[in-house]
SETI-80003 format. One line per 5 residues: their letters; for each residue x, y, z of C-alpha. Coordinates in pm, 1 decimal. Example, Ala and Ser with C-alpha at 12.3 -4.5 7.8 and 13.67 -1.06 7.14 Angstrom:
<atoms>
as> 1230.0/-450.0/780.0; 1367.0/-106.0/714.0
</atoms>
This chain:
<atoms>
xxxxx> -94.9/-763.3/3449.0; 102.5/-904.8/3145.0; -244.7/-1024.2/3000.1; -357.4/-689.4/3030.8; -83.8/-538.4/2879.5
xxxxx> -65.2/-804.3/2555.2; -432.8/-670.2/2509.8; -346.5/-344.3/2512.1; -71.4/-399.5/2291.4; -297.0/-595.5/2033.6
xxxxx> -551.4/-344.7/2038.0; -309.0/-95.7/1976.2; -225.1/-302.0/1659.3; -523.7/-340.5/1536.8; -615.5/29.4/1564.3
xxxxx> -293.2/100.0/1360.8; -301.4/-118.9/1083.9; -642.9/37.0/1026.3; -525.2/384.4/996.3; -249.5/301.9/793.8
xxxxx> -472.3/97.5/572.6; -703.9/419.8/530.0; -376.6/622.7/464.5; -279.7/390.5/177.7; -604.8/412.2/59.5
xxxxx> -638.6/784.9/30.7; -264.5/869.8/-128.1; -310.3/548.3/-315.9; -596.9/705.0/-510.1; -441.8/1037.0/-528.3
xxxxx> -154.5/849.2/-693.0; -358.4/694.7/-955.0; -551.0/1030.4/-1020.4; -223.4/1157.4/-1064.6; -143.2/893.3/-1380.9
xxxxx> -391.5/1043.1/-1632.4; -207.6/1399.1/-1587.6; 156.5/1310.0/-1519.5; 350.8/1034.4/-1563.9; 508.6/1057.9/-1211.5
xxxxx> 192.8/991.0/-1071.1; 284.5/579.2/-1177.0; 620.4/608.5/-939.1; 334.8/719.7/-647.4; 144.5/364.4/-694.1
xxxxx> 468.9/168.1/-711.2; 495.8/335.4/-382.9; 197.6/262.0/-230.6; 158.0/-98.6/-367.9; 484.2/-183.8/-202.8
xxxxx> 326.0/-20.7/145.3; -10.8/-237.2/60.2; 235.8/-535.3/88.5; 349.4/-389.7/363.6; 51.6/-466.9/525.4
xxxxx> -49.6/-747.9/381.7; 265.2/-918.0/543.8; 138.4/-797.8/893.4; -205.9/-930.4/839.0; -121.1/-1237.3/643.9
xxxxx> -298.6/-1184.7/387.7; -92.3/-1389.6/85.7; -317.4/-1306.6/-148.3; -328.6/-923.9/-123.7; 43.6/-905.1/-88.3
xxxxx> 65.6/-1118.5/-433.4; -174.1/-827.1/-561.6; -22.0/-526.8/-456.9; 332.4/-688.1/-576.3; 183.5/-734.8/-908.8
xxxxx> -41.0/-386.1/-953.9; 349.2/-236.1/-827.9; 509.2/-455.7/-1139.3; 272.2/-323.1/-1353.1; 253.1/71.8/-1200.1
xxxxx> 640.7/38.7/-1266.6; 558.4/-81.4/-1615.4; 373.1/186.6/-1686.7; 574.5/455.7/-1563.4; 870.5/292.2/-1811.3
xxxxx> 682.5/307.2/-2097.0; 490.9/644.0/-2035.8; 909.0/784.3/-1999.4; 963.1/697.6/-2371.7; 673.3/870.8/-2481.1
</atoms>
């Protein structure tokens, strides 16, 4: 019964993380769409870099979370420098 249960659980899991990576995906874009019209659109990727390390913690993926921390860093950057403009 418990076995049965830990599968559904993981399954569960696994279905999620794929939706939310699809989710991420889609607003992620629209965020950097967003940068070549308004500057605001850089505070939407810091956003959605910090929920792609998000899931990079929950899949262990080390190298993706060191990505998305780093395209956030420079999305932040960017949306500094675009304000003095």
């Amino acid at each position: 019964m418990v076995d049965n249960l830990y599968k559904i659980l993981s399954a569960w899991k696994q279905i999620m993380l794929e939706i939310f990576s699809w989710i991420i995906v889609v607003f992620g874009l629209i965020g950097t769409w967003l940068t070549g019209k308004h500057n605001w659109g850089w505070l939407l990727a810091v956003v959605f870099q910090t929920m792609w390390t998000y899931y990079a913690i929950a899949i262990d993926a080390k190298a993706l979370a060191f990505q998305s921390v780093a395209f956030g860093v420079v999305a932040l950057r960017n949306y500094i420098v675009g304000r003095k403009i």
